[in-house]
Every structure is written in C-alpha cells, then in structure tokens.
C-alpha positions as a Markdown table, in Angstrom:
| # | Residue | x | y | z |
|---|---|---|---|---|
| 1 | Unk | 0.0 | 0.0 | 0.0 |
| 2 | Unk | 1.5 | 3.7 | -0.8 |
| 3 | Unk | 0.3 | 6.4 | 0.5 |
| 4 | Unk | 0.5 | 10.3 | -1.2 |
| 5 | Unk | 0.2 | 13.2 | 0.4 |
| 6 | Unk | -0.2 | 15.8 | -2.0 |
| 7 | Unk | 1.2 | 19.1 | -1.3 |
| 8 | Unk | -0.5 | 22.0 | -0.9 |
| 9 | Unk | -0.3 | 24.8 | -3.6 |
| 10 | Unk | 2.5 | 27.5 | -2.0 |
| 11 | Unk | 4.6 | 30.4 | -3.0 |
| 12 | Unk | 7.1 | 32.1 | -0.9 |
| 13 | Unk | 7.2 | 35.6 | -1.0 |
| 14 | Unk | 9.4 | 38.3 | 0.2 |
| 15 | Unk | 7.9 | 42.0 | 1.1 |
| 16 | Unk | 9.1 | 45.0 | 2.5 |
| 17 | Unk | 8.9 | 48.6 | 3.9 |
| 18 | Unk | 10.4 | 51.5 | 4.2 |
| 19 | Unk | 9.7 | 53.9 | 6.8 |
| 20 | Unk | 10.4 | 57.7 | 6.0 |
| 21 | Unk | 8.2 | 59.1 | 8.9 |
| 22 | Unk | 8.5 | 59.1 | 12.7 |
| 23 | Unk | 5.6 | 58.0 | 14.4 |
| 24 | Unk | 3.8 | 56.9 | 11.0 |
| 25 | Unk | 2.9 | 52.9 | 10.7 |
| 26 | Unk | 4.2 | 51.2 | 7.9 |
| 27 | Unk | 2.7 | 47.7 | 6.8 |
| 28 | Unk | 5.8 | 45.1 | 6.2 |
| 29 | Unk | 3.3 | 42.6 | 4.9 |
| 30 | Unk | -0.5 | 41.2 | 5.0 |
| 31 | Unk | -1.5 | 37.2 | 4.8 |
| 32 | Unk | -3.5 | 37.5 | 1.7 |
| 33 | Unk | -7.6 | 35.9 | 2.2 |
| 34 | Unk | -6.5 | 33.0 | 0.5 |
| 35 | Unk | -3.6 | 31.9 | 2.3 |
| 36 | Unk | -2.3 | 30.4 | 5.8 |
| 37 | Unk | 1.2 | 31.9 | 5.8 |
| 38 | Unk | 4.5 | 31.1 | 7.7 |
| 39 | Unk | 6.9 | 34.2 | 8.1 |
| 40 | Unk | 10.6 | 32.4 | 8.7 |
| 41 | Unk | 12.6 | 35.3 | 8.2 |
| 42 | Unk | 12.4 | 39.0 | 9.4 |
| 43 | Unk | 15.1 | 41.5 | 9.3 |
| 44 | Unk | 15.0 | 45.7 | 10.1 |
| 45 | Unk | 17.7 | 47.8 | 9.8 |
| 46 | Unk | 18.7 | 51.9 | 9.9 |
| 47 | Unk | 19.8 | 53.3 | 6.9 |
| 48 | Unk | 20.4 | 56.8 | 8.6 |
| 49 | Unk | 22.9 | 58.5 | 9.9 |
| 50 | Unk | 21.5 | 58.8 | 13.7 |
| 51 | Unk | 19.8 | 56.1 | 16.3 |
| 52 | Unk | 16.2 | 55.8 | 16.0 |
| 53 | Unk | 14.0 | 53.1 | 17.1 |
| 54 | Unk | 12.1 | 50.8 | 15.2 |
| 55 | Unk | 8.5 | 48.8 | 16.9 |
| 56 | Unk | 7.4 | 45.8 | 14.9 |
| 57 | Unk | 3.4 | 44.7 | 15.4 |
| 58 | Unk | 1.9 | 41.3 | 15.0 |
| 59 | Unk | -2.2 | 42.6 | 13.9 |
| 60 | Unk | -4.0 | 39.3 | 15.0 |
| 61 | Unk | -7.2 | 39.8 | 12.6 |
| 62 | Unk | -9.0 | 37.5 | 14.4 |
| 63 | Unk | -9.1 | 38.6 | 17.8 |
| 64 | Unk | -8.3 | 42.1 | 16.5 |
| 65 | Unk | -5.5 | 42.7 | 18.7 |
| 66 | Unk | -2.1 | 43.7 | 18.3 |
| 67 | Unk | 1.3 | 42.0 | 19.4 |
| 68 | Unk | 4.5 | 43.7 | 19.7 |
| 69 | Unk | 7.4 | 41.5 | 18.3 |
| 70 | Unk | 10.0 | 44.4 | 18.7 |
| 71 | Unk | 9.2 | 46.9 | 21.1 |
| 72 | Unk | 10.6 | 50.1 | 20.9 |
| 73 | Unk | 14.3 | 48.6 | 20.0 |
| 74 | Unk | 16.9 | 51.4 | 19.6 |
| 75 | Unk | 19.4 | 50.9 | 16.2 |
| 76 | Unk | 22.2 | 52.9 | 15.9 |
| 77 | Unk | 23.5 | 54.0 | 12.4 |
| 78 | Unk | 23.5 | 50.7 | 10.2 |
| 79 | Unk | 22.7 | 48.4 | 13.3 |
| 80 | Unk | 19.5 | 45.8 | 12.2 |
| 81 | Unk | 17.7 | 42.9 | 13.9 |
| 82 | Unk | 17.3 | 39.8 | 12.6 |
| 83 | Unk | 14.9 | 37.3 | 13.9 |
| 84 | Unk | 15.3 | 33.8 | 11.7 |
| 85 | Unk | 14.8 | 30.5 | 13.8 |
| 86 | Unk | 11.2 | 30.4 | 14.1 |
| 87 | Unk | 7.9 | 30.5 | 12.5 |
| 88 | Unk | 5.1 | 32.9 | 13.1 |
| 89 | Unk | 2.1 | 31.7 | 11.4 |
| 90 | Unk | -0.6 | 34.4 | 10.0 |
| 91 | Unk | -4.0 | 34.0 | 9.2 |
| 92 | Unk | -6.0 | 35.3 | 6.2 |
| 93 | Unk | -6.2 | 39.2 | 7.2 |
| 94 | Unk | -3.3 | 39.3 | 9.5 |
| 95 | Unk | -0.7 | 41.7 | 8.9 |
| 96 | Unk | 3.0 | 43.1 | 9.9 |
| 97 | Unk | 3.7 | 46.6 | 10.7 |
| 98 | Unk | 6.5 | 48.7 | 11.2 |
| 99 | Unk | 6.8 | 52.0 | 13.4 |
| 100 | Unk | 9.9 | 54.0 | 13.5 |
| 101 | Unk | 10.8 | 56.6 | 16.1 |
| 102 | Unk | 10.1 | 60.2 | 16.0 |
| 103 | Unk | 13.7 | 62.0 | 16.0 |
| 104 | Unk | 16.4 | 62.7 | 13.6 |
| 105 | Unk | 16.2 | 61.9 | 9.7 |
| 106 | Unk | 14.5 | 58.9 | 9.6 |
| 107 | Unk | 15.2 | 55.6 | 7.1 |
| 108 | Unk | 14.3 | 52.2 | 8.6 |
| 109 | Unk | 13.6 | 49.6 | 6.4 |
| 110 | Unk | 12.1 | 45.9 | 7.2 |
| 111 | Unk | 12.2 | 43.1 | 4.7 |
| 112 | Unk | 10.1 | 39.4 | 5.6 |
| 113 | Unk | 9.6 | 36.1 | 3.8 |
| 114 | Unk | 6.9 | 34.1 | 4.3 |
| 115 | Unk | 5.3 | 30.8 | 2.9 |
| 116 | Unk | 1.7 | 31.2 | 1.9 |
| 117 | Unk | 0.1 | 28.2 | 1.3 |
| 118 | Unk | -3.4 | 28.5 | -0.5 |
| 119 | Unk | -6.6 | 27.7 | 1.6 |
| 120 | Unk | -8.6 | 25.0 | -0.3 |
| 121 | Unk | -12.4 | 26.7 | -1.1 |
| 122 | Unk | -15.1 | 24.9 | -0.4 |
C-alpha cells in the first residue's frame, strides 16, 4: 500500500517597507484571504545616519489585537535585527507593521519572507 500526500499549492514571498516618517505605521506585509502563511525570516535595519527606534506589530485579525514582536528597539546607524529560527504563522487578514521613532532623519527599512500556502475553497 503507498500512500500520497499531495502538497498543498504554495509560493514564498518576500515583502518590504520602508519607513520615511516618525511616528507613521508602515505595513511590512498582510496574509493574503486566501492563504495560511508562515513568516521564517524578518530582518529591520537603519539606513540613517542617527539612532532611531524601530517597533514591529503582530495585527491578529482574528481577535483584533495587536502584538509587539519588537518593542521600541533602539538601532544605531546601520545596526539591524534579525529574527530567523522560528515561524510565526498568520492567518488570512493578518498583517506586519513597522513604526519607526520620532527623531532625527528617519530611514528604517524591514524586509520578511513568508510561505503562503493556499486555503482549499469549499
């Protein structure tokens, strides 16, 4: 006897943002309705010349509530984060967001890649 286990239609995708406005939230990336997606890979950095900080937010659609992954971390010129070991797994309507702080020239970039894999209909 075999047994197959199909697998399930994916894609991987990389997105991005760049923040150019203190205080402003920026979306890094949102689970499409389609899709289950598993983000294995998120990196920020500062591209300026001075510290800032940089928040990153989980939006559980869902429950409508919202999770800090970074909070409030402090990057000095060219300094990043980059959290890889793990899988944070978003629902259809979830999203990523990015908030940078509110001195200075600001420049803080995030970049993500996720697995969706495509929610059978019916």
């Amino acid at each position: 006897m075999t047994l197959v286990s199909p697998g399930k239609p994916a894609r991987v995708v990389s997105d991005h943002a760049v923040c150019t406005a203190g205080g402003t939230q920026y979306n890094i990336y949102t689970c499409p309705n389609t899709c289950r997606a598993e983000v294995t890979m998120l990196m920020v950095t500062n591209s300026t010349g001075s510290t800032t900080t940089a928040t990153v937010s989980w939006y559980d659609a869902s429950r409508t509530q919202t999770i800090n992954i970074l909070g409030s971390k402090s990057l000095s010129s060219g300094d990043y984060v980059l959290l890889t070991g793990a899988t944070l797994v978003l629902e259809p309507g979830d999203r990523l967001d990015i908030t940078a702080g509110t001195s200075g020239t600001i420049r803080v970039d995030a970049l993500c890649t996720a697995t969706e894999t495509f929610i059978p209909v019916g």
